[in-house]
C-alpha positions as a printed NumPy array, in Angstrom:
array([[105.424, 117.309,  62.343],
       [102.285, 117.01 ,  59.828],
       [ 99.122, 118.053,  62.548],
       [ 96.019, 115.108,  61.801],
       [ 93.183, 116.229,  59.642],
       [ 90.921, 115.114,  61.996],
       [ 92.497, 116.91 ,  65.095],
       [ 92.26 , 119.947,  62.488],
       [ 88.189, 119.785,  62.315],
       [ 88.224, 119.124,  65.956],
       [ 89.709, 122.01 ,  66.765],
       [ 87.823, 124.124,  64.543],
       [ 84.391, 123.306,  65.781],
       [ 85.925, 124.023,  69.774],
       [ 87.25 , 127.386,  68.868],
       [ 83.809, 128.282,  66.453],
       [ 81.936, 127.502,  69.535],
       [ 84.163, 129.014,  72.372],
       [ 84.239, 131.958,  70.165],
       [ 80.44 , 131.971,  69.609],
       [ 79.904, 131.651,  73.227],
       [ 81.999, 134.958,  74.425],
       [ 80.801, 136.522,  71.38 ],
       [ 76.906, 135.462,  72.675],
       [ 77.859, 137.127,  76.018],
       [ 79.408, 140.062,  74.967],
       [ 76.412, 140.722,  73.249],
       [ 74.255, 140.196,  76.226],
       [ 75.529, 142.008,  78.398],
       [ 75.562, 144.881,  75.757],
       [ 71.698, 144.416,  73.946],
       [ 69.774, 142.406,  76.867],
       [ 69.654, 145.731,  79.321],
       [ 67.95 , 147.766,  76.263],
       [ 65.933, 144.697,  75.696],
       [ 64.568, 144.061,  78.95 ],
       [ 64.026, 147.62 ,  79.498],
       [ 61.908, 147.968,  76.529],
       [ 59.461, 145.431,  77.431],
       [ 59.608, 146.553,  80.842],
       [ 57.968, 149.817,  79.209],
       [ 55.621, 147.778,  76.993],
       [ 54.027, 145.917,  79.84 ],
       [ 53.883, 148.517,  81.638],
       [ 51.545, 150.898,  79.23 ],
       [ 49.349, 147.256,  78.595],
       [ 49.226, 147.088,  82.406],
       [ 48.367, 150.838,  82.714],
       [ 45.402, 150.465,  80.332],
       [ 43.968, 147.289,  81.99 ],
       [ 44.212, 149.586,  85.683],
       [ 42.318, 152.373,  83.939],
       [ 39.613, 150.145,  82.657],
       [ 39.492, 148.547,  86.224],
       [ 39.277, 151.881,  87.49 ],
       [ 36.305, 152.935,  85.456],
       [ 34.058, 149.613,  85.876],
       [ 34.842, 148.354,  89.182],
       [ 37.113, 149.839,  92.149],
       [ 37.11 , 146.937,  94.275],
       [ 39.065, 144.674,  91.637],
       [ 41.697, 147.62 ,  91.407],
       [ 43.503, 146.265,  94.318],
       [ 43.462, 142.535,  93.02 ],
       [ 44.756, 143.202,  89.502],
       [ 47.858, 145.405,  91.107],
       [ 48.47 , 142.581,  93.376],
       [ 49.013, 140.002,  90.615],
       [ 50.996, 142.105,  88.396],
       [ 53.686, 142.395,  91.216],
       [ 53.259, 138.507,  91.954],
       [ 53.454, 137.683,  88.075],
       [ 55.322, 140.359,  86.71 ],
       [ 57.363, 141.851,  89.879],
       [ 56.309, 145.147,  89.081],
       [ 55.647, 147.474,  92.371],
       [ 51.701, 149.611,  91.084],
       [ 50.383, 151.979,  93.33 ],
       [ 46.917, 154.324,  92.412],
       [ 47.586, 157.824,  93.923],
       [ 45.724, 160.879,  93.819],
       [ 47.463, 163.91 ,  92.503],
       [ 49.084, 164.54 ,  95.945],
       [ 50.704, 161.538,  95.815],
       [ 47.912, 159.547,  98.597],
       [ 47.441, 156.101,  97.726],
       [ 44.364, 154.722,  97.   ],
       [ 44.848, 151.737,  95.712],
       [ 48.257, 149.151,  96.442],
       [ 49.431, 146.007,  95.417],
       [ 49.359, 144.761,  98.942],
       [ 46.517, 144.135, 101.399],
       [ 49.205, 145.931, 104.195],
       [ 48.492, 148.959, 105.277],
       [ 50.991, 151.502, 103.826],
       [ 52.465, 154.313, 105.644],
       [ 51.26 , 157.561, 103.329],
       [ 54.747, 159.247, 104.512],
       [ 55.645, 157.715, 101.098],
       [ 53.106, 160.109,  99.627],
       [ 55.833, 162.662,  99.624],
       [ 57.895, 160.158,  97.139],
       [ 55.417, 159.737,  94.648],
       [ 54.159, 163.324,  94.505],
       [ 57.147, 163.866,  93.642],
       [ 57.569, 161.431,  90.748],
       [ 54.248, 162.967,  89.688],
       [ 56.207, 166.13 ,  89.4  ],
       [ 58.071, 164.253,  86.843],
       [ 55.33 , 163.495,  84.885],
       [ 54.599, 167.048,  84.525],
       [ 57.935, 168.163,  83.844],
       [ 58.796, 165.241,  80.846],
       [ 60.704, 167.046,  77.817],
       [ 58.211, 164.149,  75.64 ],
       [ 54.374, 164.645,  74.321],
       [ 53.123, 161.722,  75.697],
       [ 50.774, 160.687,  78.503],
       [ 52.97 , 158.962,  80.889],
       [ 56.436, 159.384,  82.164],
       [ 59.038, 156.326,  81.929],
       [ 62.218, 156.554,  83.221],
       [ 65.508, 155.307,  84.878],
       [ 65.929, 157.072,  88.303],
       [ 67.693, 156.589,  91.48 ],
       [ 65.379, 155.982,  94.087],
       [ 66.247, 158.181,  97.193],
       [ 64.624, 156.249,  99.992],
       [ 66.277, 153.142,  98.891],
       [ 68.996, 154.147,  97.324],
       [ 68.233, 151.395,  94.419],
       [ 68.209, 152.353,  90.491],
       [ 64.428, 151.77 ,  89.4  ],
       [ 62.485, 152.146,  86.221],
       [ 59.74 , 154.406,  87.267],
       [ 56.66 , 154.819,  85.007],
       [ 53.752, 157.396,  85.738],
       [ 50.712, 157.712,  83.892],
       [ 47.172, 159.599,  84.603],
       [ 43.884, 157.64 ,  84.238],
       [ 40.203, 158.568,  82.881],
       [ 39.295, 159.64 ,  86.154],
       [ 42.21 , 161.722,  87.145],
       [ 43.986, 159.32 ,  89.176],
       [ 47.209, 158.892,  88.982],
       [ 49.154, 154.809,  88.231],
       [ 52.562, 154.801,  89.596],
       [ 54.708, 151.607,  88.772],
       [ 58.541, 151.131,  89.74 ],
       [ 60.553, 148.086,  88.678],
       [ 64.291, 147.668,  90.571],
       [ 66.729, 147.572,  87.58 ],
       [ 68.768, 145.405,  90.105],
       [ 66.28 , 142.519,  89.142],
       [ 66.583, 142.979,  85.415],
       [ 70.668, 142.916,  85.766],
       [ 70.432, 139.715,  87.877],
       [ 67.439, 138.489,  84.812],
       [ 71.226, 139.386,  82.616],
       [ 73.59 , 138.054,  84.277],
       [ 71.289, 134.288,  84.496],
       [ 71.477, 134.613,  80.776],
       [ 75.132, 135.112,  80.254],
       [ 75.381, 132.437,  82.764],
       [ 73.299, 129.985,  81.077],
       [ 74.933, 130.961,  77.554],
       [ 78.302, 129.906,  79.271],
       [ 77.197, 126.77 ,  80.366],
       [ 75.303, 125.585,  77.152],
       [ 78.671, 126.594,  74.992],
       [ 80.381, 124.452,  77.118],
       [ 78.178, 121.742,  76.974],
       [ 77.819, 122.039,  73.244],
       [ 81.496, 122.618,  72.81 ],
       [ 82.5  , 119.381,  75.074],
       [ 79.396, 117.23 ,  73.326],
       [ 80.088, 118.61 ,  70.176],
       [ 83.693, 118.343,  70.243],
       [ 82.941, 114.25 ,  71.351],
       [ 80.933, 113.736,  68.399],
       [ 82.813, 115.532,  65.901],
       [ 85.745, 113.413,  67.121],
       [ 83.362, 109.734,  66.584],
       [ 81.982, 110.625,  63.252],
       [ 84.809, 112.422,  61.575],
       [ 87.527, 109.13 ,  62.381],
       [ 86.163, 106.76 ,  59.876],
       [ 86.262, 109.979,  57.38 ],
       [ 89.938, 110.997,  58.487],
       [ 91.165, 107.385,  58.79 ],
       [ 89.541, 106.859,  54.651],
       [ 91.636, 110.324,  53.885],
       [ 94.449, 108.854,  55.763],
       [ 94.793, 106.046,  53.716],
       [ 94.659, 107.755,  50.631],
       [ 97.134, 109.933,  51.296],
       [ 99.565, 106.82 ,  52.221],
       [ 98.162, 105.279,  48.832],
       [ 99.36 , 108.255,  46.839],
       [102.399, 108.952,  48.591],
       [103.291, 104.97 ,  47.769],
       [102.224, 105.775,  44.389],
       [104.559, 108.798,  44.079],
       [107.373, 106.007,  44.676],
       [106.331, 104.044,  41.78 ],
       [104.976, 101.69 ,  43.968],
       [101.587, 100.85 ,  42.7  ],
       [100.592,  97.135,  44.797],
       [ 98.336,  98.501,  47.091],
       [ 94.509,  99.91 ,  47.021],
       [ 92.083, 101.678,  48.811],
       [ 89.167,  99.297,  48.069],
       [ 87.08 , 102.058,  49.728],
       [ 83.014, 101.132,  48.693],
       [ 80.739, 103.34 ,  50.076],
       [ 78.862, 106.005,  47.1  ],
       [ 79.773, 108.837,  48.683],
       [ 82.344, 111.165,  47.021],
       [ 84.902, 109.651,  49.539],
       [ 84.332, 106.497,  47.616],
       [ 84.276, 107.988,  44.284],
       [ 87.621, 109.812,  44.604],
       [ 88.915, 106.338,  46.208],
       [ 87.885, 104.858,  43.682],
       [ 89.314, 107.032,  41.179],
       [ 92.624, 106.748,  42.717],
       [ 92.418, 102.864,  43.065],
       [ 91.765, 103.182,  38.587],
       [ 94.627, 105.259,  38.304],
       [ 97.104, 103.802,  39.941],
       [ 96.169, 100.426,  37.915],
       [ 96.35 , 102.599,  34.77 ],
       [ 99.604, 104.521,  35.537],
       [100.954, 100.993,  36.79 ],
       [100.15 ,  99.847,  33.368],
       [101.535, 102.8  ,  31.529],
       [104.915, 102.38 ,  33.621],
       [105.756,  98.92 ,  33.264],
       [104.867,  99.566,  29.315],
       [107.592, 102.421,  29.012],
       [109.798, 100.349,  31.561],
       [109.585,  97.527,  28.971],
       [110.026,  99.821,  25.858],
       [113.122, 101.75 ,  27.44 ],
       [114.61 ,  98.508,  28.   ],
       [114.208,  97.527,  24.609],
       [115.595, 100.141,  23.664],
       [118.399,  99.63 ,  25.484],
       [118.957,  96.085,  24.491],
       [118.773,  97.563,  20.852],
       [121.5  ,  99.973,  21.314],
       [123.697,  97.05 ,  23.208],
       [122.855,  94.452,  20.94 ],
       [123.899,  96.647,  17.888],
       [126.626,  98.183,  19.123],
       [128.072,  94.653,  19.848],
       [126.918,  93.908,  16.242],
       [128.837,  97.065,  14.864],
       [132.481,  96.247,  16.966],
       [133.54 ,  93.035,  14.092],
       [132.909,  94.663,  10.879],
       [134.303,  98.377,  11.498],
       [137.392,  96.289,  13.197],
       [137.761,  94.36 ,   9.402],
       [136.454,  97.215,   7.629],
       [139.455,  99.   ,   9.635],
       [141.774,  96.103,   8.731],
       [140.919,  95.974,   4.679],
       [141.773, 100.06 ,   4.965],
       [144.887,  99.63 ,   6.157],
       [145.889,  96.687,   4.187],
       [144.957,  99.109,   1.097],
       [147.272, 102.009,   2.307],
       [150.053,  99.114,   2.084],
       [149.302,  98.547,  -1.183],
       [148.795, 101.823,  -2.587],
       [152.111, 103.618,  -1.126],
       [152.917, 105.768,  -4.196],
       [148.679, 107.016,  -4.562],
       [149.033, 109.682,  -2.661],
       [145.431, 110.478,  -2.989],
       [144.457, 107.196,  -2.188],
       [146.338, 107.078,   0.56 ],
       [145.012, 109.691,   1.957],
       [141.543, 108.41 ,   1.334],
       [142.464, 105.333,   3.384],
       [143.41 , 107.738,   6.053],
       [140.523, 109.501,   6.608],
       [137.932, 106.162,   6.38 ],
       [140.451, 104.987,   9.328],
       [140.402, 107.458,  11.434],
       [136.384, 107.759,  10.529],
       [136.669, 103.845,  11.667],
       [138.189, 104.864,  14.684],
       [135.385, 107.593,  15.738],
       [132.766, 105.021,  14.828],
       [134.515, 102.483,  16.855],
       [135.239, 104.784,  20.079],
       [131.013, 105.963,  19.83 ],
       [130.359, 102.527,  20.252],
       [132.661, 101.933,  22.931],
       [130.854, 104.661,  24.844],
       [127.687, 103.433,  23.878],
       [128.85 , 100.165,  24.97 ],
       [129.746, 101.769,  28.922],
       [126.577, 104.053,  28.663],
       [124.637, 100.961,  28.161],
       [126.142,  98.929,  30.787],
       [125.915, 101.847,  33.439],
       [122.14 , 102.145,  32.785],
       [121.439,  98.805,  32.852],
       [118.747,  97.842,  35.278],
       [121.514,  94.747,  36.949],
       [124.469,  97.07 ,  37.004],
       [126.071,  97.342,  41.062],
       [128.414, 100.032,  41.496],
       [131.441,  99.315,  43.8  ],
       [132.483, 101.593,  45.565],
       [135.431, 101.456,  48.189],
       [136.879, 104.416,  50.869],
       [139.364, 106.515,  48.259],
       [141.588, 109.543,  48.717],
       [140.791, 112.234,  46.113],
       [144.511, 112.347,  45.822],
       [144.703, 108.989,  44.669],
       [142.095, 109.807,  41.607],
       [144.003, 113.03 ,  41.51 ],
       [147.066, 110.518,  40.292],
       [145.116, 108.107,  38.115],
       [143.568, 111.481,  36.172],
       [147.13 , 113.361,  35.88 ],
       [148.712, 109.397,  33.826],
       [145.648, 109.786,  31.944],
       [146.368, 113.46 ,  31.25 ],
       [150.016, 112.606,  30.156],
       [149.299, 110.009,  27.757],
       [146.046, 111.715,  25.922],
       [146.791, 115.711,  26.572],
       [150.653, 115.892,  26.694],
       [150.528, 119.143,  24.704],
       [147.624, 120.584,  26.315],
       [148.29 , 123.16 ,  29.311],
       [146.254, 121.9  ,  32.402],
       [146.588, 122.791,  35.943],
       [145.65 , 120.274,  38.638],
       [145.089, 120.904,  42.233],
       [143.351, 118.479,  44.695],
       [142.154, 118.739,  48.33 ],
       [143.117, 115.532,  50.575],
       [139.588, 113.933,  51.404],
       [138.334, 110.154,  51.831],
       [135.863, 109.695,  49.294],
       [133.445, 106.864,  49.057],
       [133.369, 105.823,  45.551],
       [134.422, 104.28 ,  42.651],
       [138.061, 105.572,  41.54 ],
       [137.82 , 104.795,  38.069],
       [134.382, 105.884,  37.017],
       [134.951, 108.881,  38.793],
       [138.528, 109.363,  36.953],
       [136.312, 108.783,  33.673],
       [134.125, 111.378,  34.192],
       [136.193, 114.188,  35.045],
       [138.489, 113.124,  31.802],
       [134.993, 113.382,  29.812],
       [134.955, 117.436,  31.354],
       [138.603, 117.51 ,  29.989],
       [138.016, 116.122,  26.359],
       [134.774, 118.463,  26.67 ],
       [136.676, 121.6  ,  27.883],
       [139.516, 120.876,  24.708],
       [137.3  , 120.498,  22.103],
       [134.449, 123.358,  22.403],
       [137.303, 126.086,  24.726],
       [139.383, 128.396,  23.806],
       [142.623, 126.621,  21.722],
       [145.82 , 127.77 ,  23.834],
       [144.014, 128.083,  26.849],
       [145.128, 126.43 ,  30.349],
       [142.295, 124.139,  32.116],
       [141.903, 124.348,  35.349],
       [141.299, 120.976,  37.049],
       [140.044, 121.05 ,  41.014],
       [139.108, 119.243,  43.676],
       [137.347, 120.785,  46.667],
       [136.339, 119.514,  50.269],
       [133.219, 121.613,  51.312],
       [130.832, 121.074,  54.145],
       [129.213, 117.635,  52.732],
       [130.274, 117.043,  49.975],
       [133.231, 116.69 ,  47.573],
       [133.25 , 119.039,  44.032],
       [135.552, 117.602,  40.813],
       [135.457, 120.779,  38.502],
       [136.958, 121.741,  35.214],
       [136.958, 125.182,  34.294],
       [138.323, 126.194,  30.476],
       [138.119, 129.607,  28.38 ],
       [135.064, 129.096,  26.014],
       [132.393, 130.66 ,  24.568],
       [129.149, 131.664,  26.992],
       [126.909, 128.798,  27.165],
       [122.886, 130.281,  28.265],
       [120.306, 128.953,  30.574],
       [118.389, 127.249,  28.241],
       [121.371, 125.201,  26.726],
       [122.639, 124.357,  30.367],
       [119.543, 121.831,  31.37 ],
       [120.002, 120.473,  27.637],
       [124.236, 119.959,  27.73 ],
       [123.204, 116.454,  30.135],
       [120.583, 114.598,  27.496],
       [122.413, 112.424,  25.507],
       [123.439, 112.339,  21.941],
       [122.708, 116.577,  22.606],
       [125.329, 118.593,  20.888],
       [125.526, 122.319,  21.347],
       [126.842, 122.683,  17.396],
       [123.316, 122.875,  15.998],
       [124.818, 122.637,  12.468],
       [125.557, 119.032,  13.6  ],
       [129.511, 119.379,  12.007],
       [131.266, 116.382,  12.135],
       [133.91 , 117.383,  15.079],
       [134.177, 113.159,  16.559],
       [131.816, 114.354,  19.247],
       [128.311, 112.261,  19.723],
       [126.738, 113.896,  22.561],
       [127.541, 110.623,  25.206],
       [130.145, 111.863,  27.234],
       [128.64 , 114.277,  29.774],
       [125.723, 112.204,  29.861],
       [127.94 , 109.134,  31.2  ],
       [129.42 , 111.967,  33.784],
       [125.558, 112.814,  34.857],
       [124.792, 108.94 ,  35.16 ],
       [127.914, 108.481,  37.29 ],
       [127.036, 111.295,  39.715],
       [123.277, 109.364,  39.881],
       [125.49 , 106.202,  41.08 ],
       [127.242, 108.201,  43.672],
       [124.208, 109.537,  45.113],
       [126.032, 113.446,  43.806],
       [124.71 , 115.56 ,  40.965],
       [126.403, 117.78 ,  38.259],
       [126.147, 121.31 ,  37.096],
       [127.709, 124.017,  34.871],
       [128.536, 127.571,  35.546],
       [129.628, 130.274,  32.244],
       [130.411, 133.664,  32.877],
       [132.789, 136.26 ,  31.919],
       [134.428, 134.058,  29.349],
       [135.176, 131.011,  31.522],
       [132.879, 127.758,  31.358],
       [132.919, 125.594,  34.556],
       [131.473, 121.714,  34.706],
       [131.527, 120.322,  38.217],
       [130.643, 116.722,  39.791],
       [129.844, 116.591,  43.413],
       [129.489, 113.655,  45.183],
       [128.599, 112.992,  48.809],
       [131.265, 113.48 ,  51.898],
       [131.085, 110.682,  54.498],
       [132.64 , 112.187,  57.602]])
């Protein structure tokens, strides 16, 4: 089942987003916690230096400025002294100094860090909560020290909103997108659409309709294009329709043409060997120009039935046969053309639908074939086999190899496989009649050489 162009595109531009979406989070959830933490540390060095400056100009504005960097920035700031007393708080509330113990410790930390640097930052678990913070502890001017702590609880939940809101603007992209795609991409798919119904008609030989697409896009360009060359290639077509079928009328028209002179030329000849009994070379003149007469008169015969069969108004009838019965009609020919030949016939019983005596024709054509170009002496081998589907007519002779280039030519007609052209009575017509007469049966033909033996076969159709 062909899957629509446009269902293609579609499809494409969910999965690109779907996959852009988890690829989005993935990354969050992977880059964001290094992210946020970094700033984290950036604002809090800025926010150290501003508390420092406070520090030196104006105490009373300490308290204020640590205030609104936990209300703005939801950093916890504390001012200590170097035993860990606060002095200055974010909050107005009195705090209990028992936390003094806490951040003396953390100023432990700061002189313990492995780092040159004038603060300590870290990630540590903070034991009277039991909650991961980022902990930062710097010393000012004065010898105070600034103390900030951030819960890392609050930049995971900062995370997680992201990835959230990621997830819910792919989806909304993916389900708007996906609905727009879908409106602008049908008059596109439905233009592509027709073209490829245009082309396929055109494939067919059927050249009546057009695309008539006129927008000056390249969709209208190549719709265009097409629309010129199926005029042009309808053009071309019924030109070499018209010239084969002059041809043909040629060939028919002189053939007819040739059939009353060779028959008196033919009749003159033998009226001359009457008269000329006792020239033996005369005689024997006349003989060969009749039997010449007779060769030019059977070619046009053929030509004649090649003719007919190609012709444009020719029907076929067919009828339901038994292979057996065309095995009989083929063996009377066989006794009144190849008495002396040795031929071996076997047939399969099979109902065949078909017409008996073109079929009979054509495998006689394999026989006349196999007898002039095998082996002289040799038996032919005449079969006919019920496969699967199909019935198979084959003649099989003793004959020199024929290759893989000659086999695709052995069909054309007027081919001969004597390339010296040596006048054996052979024009090239008969195994193209046997290729036209599979065409009419709806079967095929083929030819098999190797190890000596030469096989032609006809196959035709097998109606169960």
């Amino acid at each position: 089942m062909k899957k629509s162009f446009r269902l293609k595109v579609v499809a494409v531009f969910l999965v690109g987003t779907l996959l852009s979406m988890i690829i989005l989070t993935f990354l969050s959830s992977v880059f964001l916690r290094p992210i946020f933490i970094s700033n984290s540390k950036k604002n809090m060095e800025s926010y150290a230096v501003q508390i420092d400056k406070c520090l030196m100009n104006n105490s009373d504005d300490v308290s204020s400025l640590l205030s609104e960097i936990n209300m703005s920035y939801g950093i916890t700031t504390h001012v200590t002294d170097e035993n860990g007393k606060i002095l200055h708080s974010y909050t107005k509330i009195k705090i209990n100094n028992s936390l003094s113990g806490k951040y003396r410790k953390w100023i432990n930390f700061y002189y313990e860090k492995d780092i040159d640097e004038n603060y300590y930052f870290r990630e540590r678990l903070d034991e009277s909560d039991n909650i991961k913070k980022i902990i930062y502890v710097g010393k000012s001017t004065d010898g105070k020290f600034i103390i900030m702590n951030k819960s890392i609880k609050g930049i995971e939940q900062d995370i997680r909103i992201v990835s959230i809101f990621i997830i819910i603007m792919g989806v909304t992209v993916a389900v708007l997108g996906t609905a727009v795609w879908s409106i602008f991409t049908k008059s596109f798919t439905d233009n592509i659409k027709k073209m490829s119904e245009i082309t396929q008609k055109m494939s067919e030989l059927n050249f009546d309709e057009k695309i008539n697409h006129k927008s000056n896009d390249e969709i209208g360009t190549l719709a265009n294009s097409i629309d010129v060359l199926s005029d042009e290639l309808k053009t071309s077509i019924e030109g070499l329709r018209d010239d084969v079928e002059r041809r043909k009328r040629l060939i028919r028209d002189i053939s007819h043409e040739l059939k009353t002179p060779i028959t008196t030329v033919k009749g003159y000849i033998e009226n001359i060997q009457v008269l000329t009994q006792d020239d033996k070379k005369l005689k024997r003149y006349c003989e060969i120009a009749a039997e010449e007469c007779d060769a030019i008169d059977e070619l046009v015969e053929e030509m004649l039935e090649m003719s007919r069969l190609e012709g444009d108004g020719y029907v076929c009838d067919m009828e339901d046969v038994n292979a057996l019965e065309i095995s009989a009609i083929i063996n009377n020919k066989l006794d009144n053309e190849f008495r002396s030949q040795k031929i071996d016939i076997g047939f399969d019983s099979a109902v065949i639908h078909c017409n008996s005596t073109l079929i009979s024709r054509a495998v006689i054509n394999f026989v006349k074939n196999a007898v002039k170009y095998g082996n002289k002496d040799s038996e032919i081998r005449i079969r006919g086999i019920s496969e699967k589907d199909r019935y198979v007519f084959s003649v099989t002779n003793d004959g020199a190899h024929i290759s893989d280039e000659e086999k695709a030519l052995l069909w054309e007609l007027f081919y001969k496989t004597d390339k010296a052209r040596k006048r054996d009575k052979s024009y090239g017509i008969g195994l193209s009649m046997v290729h036209r007469i599979a065409e009419l049966h709806g079967g095929n033909v083929g030819v098999e050489s190797e190890k000596g033996k030469n096989t032609f076969y006809l196959w035709l159709p097998l109606n169960k």
